[in-house]
ChimeraX commands (.cxc) that place a marker at each C-alpha (Angstrom):
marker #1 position -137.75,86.85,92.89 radius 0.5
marker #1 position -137.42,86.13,96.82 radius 0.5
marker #1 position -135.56,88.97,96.89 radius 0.5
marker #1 position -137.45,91.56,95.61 radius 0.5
marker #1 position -140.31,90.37,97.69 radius 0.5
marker #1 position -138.48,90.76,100.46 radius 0.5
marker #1 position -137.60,94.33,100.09 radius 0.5
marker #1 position -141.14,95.23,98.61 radius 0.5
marker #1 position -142.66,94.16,102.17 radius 0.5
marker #1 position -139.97,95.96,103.99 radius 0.5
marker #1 position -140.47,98.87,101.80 radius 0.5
marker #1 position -144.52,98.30,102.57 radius 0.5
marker #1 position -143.89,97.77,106.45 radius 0.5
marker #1 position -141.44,100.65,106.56 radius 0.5
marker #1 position -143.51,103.13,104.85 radius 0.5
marker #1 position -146.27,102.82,107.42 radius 0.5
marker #1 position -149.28,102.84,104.43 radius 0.5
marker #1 position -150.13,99.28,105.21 radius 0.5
marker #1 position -151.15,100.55,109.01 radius 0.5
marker #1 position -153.76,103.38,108.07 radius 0.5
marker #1 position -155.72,100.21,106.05 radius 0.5
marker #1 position -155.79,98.73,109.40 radius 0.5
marker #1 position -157.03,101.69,111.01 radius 0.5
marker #1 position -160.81,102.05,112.85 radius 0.5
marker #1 position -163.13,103.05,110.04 radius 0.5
marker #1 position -163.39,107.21,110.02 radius 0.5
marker #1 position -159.90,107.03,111.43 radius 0.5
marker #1 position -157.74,106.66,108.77 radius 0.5
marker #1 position -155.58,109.39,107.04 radius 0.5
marker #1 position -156.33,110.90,103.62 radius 0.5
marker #1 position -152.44,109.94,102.52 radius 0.5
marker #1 position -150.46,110.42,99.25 radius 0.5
marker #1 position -147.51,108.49,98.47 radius 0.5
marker #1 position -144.90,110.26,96.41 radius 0.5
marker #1 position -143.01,108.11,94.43 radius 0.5
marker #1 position -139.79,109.23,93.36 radius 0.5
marker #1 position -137.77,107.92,90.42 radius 0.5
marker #1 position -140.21,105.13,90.37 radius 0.5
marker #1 position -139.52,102.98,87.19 radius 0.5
marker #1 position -142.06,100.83,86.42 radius 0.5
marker #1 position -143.31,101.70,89.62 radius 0.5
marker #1 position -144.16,98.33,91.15 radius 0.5
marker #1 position -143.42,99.39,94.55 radius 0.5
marker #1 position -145.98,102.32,94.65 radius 0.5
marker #1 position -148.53,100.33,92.98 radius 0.5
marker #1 position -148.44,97.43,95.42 radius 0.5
marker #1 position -149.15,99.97,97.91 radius 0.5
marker #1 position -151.96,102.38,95.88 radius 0.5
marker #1 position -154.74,100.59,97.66 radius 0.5
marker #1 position -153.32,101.62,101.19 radius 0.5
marker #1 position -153.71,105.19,100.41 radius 0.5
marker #1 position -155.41,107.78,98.44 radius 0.5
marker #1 position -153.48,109.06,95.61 radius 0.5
marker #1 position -149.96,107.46,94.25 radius 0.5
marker #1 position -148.07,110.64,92.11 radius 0.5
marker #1 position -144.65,109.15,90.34 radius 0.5
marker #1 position -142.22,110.46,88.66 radius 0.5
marker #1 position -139.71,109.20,86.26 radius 0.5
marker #1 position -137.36,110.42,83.43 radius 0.5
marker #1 position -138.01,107.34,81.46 radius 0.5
marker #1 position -141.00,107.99,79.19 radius 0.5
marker #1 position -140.93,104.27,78.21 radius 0.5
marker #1 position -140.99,103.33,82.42 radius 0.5
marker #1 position -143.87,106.10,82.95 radius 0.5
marker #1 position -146.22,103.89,80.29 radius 0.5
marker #1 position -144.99,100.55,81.25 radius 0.5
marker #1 position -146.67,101.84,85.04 radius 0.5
marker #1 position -149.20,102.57,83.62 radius 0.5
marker #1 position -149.88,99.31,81.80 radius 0.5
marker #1 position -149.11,97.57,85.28 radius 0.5
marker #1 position -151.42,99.77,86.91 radius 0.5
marker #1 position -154.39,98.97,84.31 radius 0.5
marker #1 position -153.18,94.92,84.48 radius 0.5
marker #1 position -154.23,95.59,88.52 radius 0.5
marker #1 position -157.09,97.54,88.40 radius 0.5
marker #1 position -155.75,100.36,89.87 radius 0.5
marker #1 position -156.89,103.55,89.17 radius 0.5
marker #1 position -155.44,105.95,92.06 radius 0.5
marker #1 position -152.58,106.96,90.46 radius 0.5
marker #1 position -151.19,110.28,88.41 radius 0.5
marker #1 position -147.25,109.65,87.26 radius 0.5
marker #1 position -145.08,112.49,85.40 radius 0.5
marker #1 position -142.56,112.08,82.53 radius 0.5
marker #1 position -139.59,114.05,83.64 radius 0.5
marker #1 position -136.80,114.75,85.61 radius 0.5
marker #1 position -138.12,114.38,89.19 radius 0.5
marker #1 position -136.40,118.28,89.58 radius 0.5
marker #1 position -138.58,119.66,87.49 radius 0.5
marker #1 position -142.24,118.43,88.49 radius 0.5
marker #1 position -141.70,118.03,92.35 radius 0.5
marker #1 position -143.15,121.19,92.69 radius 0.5
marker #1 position -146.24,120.27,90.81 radius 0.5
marker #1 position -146.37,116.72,92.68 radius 0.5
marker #1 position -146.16,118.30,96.02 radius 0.5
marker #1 position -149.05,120.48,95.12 radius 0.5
marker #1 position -151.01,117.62,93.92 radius 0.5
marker #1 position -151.17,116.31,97.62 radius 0.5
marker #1 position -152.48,119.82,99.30 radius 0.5
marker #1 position -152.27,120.12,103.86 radius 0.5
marker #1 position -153.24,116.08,103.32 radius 0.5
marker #1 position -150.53,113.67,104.89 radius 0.5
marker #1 position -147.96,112.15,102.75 radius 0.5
marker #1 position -145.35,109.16,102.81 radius 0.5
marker #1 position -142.13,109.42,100.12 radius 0.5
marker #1 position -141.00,106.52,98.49 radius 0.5
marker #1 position -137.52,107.31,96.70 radius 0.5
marker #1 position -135.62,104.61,94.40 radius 0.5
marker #1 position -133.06,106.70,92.50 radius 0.5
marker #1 position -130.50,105.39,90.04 radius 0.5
marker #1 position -127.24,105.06,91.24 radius 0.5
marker #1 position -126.24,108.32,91.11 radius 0.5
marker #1 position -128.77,109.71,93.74 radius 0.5
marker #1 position -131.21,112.37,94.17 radius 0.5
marker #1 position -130.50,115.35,92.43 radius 0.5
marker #1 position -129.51,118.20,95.13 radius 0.5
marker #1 position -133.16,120.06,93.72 radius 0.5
marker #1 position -135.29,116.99,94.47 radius 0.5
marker #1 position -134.04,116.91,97.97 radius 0.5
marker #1 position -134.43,120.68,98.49 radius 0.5
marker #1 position -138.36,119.99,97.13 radius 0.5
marker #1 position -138.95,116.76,99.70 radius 0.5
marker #1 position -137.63,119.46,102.54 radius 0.5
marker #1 position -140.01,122.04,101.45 radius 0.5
marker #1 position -143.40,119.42,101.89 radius 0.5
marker #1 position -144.08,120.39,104.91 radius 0.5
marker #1 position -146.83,116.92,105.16 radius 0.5
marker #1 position -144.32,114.96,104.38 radius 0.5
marker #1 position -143.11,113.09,107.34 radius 0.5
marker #1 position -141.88,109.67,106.51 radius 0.5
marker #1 position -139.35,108.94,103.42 radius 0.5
marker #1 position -138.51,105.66,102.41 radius 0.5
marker #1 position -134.86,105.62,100.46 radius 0.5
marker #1 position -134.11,102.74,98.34 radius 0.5
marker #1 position -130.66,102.67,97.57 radius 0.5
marker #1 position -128.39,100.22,94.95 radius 0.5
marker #1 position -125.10,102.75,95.83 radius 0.5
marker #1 position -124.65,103.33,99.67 radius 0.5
marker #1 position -122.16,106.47,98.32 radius 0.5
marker #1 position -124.94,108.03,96.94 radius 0.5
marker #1 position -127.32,106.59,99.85 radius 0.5
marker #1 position -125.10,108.68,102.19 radius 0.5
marker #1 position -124.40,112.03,100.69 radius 0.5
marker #1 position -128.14,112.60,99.81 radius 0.5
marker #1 position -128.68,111.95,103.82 radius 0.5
marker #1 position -126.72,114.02,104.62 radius 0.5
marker #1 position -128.48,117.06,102.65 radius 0.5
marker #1 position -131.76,115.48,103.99 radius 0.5
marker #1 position -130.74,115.56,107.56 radius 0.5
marker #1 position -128.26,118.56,107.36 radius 0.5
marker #1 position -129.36,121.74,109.86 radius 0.5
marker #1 position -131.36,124.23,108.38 radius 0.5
marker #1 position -129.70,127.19,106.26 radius 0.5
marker #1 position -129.43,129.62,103.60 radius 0.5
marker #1 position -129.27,126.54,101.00 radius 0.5
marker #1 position -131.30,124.18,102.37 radius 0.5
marker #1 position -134.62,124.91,104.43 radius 0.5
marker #1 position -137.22,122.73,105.20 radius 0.5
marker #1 position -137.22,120.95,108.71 radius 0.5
marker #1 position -134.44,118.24,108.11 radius 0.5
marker #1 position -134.79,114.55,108.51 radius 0.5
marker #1 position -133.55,112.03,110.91 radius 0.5
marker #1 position -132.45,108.44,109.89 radius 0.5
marker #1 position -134.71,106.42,111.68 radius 0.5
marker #1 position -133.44,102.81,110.59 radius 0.5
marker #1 position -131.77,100.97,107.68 radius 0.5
marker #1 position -131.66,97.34,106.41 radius 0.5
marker #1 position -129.46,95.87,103.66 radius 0.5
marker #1 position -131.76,93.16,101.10 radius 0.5
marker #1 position -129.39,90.69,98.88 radius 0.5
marker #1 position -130.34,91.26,96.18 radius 0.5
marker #1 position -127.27,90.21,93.93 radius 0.5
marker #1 position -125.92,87.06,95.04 radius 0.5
marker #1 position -122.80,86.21,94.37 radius 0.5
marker #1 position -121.75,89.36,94.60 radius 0.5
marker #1 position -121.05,92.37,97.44 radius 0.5
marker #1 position -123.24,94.46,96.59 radius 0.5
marker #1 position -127.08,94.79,97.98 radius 0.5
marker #1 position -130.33,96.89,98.47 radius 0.5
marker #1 position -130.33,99.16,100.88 radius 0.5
marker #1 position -133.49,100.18,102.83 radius 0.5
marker #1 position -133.63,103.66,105.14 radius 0.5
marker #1 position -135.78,105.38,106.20 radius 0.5
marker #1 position -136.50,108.99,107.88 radius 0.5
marker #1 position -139.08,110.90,109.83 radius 0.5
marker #1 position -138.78,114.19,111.07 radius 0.5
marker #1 position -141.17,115.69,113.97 radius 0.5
marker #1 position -140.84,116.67,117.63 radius 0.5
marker #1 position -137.44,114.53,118.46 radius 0.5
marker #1 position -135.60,116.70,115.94 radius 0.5
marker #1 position -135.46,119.30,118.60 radius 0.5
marker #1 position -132.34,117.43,119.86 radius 0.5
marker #1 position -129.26,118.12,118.07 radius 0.5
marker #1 position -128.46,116.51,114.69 radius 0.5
marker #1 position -124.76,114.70,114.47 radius 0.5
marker #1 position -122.87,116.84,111.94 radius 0.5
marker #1 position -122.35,115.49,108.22 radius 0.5
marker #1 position -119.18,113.68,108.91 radius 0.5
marker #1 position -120.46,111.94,112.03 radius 0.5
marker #1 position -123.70,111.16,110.89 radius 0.5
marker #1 position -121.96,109.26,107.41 radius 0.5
marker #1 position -119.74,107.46,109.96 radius 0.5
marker #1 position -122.91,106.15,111.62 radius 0.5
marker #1 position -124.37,105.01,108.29 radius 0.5
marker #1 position -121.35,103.14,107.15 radius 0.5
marker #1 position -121.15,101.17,110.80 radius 0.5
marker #1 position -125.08,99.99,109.57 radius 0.5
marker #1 position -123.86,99.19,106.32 radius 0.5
marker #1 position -120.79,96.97,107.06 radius 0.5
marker #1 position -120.52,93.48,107.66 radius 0.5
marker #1 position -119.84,92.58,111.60 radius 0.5
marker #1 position -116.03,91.93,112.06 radius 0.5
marker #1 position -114.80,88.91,113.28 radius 0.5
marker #1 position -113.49,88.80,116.96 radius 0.5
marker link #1:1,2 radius 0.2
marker link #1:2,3 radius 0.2
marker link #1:3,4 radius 0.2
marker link #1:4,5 radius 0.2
marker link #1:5,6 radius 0.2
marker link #1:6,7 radius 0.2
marker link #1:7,8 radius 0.2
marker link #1:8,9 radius 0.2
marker link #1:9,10 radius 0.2
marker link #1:10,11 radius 0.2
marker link #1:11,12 radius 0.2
marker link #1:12,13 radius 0.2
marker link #1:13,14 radius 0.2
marker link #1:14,15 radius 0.2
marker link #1:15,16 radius 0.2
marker link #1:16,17 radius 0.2
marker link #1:17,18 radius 0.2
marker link #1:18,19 radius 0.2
marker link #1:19,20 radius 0.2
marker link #1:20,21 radius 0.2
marker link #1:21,22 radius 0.2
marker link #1:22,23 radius 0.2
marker link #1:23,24 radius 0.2
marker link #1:24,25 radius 0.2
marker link #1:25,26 radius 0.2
marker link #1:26,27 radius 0.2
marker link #1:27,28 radius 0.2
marker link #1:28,29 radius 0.2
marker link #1:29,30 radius 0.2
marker link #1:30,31 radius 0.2
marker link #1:31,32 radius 0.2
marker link #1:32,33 radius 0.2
marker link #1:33,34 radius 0.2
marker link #1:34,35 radius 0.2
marker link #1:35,36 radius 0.2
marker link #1:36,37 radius 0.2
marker link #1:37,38 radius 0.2
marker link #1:38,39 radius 0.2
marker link #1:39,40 radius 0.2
marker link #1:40,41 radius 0.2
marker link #1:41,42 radius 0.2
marker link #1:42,43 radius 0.2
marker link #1:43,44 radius 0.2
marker link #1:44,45 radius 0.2
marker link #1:45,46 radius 0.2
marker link #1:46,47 radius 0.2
marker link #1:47,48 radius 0.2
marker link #1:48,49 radius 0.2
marker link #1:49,50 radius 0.2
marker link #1:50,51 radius 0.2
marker link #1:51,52 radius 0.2
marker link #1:52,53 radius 0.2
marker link #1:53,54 radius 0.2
marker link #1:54,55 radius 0.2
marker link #1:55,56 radius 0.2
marker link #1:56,57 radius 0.2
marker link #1:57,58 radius 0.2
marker link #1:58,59 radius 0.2
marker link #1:59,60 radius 0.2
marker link #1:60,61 radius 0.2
marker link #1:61,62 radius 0.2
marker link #1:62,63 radius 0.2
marker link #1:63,64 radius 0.2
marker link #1:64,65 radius 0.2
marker link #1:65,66 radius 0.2
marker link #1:66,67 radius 0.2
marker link #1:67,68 radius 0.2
marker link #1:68,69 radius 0.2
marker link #1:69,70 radius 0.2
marker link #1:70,71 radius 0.2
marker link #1:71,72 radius 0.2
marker link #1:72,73 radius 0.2
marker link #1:73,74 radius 0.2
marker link #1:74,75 radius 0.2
marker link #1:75,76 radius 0.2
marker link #1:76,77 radius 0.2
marker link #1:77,78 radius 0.2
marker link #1:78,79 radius 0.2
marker link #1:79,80 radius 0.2
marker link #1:80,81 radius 0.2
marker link #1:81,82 radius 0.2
marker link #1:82,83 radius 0.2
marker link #1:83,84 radius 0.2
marker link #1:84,85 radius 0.2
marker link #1:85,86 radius 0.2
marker link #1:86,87 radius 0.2
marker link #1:87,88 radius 0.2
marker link #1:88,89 radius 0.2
marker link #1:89,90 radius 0.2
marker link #1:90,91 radius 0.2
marker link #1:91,92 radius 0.2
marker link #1:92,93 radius 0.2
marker link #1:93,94 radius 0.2
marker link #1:94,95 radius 0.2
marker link #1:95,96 radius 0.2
marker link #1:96,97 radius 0.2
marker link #1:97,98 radius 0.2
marker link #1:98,99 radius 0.2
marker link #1:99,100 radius 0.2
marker link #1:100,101 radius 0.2
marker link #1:101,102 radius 0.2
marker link #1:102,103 radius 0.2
marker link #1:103,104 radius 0.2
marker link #1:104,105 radius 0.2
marker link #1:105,106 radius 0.2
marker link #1:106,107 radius 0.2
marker link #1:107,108 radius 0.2
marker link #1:108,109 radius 0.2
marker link #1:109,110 radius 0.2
marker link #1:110,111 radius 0.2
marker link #1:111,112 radius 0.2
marker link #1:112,113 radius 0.2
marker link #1:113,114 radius 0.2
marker link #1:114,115 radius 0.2
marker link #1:115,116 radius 0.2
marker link #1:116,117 radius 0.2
marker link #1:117,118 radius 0.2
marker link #1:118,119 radius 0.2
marker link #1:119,120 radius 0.2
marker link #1:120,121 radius 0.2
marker link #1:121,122 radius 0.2
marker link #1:122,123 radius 0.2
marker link #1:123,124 radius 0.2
marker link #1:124,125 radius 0.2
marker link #1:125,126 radius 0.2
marker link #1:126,127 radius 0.2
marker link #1:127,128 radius 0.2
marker link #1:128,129 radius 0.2
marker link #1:129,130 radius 0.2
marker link #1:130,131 radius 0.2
marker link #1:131,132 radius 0.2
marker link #1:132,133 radius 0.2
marker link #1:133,134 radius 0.2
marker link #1:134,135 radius 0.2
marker link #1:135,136 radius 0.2
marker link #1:136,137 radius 0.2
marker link #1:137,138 radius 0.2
marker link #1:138,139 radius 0.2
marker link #1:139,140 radius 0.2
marker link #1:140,141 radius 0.2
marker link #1:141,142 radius 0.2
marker link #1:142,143 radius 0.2
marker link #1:143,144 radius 0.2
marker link #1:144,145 radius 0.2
marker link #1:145,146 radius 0.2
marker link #1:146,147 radius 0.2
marker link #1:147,148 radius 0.2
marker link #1:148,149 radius 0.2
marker link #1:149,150 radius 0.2
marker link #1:150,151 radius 0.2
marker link #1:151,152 radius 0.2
marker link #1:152,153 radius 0.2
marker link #1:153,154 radius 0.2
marker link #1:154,155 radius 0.2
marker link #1:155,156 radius 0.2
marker link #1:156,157 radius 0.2
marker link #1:157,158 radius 0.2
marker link #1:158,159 radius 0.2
marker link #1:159,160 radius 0.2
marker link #1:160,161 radius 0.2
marker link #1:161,162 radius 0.2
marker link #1:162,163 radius 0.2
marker link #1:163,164 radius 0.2
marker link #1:164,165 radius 0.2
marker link #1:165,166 radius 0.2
marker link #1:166,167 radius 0.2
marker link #1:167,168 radius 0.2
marker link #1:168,169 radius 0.2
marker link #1:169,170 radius 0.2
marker link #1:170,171 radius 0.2
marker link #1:171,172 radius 0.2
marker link #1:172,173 radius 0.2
marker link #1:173,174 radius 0.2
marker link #1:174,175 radius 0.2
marker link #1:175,176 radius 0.2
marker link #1:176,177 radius 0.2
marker link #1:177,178 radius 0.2
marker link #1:178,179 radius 0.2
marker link #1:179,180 radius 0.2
marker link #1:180,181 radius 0.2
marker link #1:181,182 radius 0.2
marker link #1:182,183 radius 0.2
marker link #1:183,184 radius 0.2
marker link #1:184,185 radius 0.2
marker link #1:185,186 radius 0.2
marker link #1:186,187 radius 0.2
marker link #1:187,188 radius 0.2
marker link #1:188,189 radius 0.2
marker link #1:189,190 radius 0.2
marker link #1:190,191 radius 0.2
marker link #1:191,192 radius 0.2
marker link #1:192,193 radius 0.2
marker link #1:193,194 radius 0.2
marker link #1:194,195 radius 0.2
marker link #1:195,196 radius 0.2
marker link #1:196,197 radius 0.2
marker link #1:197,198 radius 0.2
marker link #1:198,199 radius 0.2
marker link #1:199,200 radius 0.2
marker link #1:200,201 radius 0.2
marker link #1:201,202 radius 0.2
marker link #1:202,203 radius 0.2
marker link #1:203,204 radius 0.2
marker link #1:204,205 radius 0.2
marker link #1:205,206 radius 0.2
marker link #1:206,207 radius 0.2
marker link #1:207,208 radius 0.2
marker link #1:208,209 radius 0.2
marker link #1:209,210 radius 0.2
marker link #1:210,211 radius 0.2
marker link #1:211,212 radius 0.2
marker link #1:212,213 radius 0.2
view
């Protein structure tokens, strides 16, 4: 559908793989794309030949082989994807991808990312970019606030900051929608991150419709 197309390419734009294929031969980085909750995984495949290694994960056996019959439709080969709750293999996943540079892709069911998931995408050091697909902007906001919440007994790992968010229709008729975010973390996190409450407030403001004046 238009839709979906249209997210796809902002997922694609967002994640920043599409640049390194446009990079100076001998310049581009050796990245992995983690693919989280990834279905039938259409949205890591269309970007496997971007980068060097996709590794999914999804609890649906049935989704896990129906990738992999997309990927071999494609000829695309670059790609190792894990039955099983995303809690349990992130570990394994993350080791997959060594000291090389890596981009997160996340597209969880409506309930969100399980608070284990979240506390393994803190602990990848590489990882520098995540990408957050999101069909519940309740869930979309608790789980950003755990990624972007100040370092603690509970949750270490150099937190995230939301970097920018776009909602894609893609129910018409309807009020509901895709949402896009995504978040980097690196040198500007030295500033001070908004607390939990403030930083939900600021996500809601991007997620509601202008008011009239």
């Amino acid at each position: 559908t238009k839709g979906a197309e249209i997210l796809y390419d902002k997922v694609g734009e967002w994640s920043g793989a599409r640049s390194e294929a446009d990079a100076p031969p001998g310049e581009q980085k050796f990245r992995f794309l983690l693919d989280i909750c990834c279905g039938t995984r259409t949205i890591g495949l269309s970007l496997a030949k971007y980068v060097h290694l996709v590794v999914g994960v999804d609890i649906e056996p049935q989704a896990i082989e129906d990738a992999k019959k997309n990927a071999a439709l494609n000829n695309i080969s670059n790609f190792k994807y894990y039955a099983s709750k995303a809690e349990t293999v992130m570990g394994p996943m993350i080791a997959t991808c060594g000291h090389q540079s890596v981009i997160g892709i996340v597209d969880p069911p409506r309930g969100g990312l399980h608070i284990d998931v979240i506390k393994a995408i803190r602990s990848c050091d590489n990882l520098h970019r995540l990408v957050y697909v999101s069909c519940n902007p309740g869930s979309l906001m608790s789980n950003a606030a755990n990624l972007c919440r100040n370092v603690s007994k509970t949750m270490k790992g150099e937190p995230f900051r939301p970097i920018k968010c776009v909602g894609v229709d893609m129910f018409p008729g309807t009020n509901e929608m895709e949402v896009v975010m995504v978040f980097e973390r690196g040198p500007l996190l030295q500033q001070s991150i908004p607390s939990d409450d403030l930083f939900v407030e600021k996500v809601k403001e991007t997620m509601l419709p202008a008011q009239p004046k």
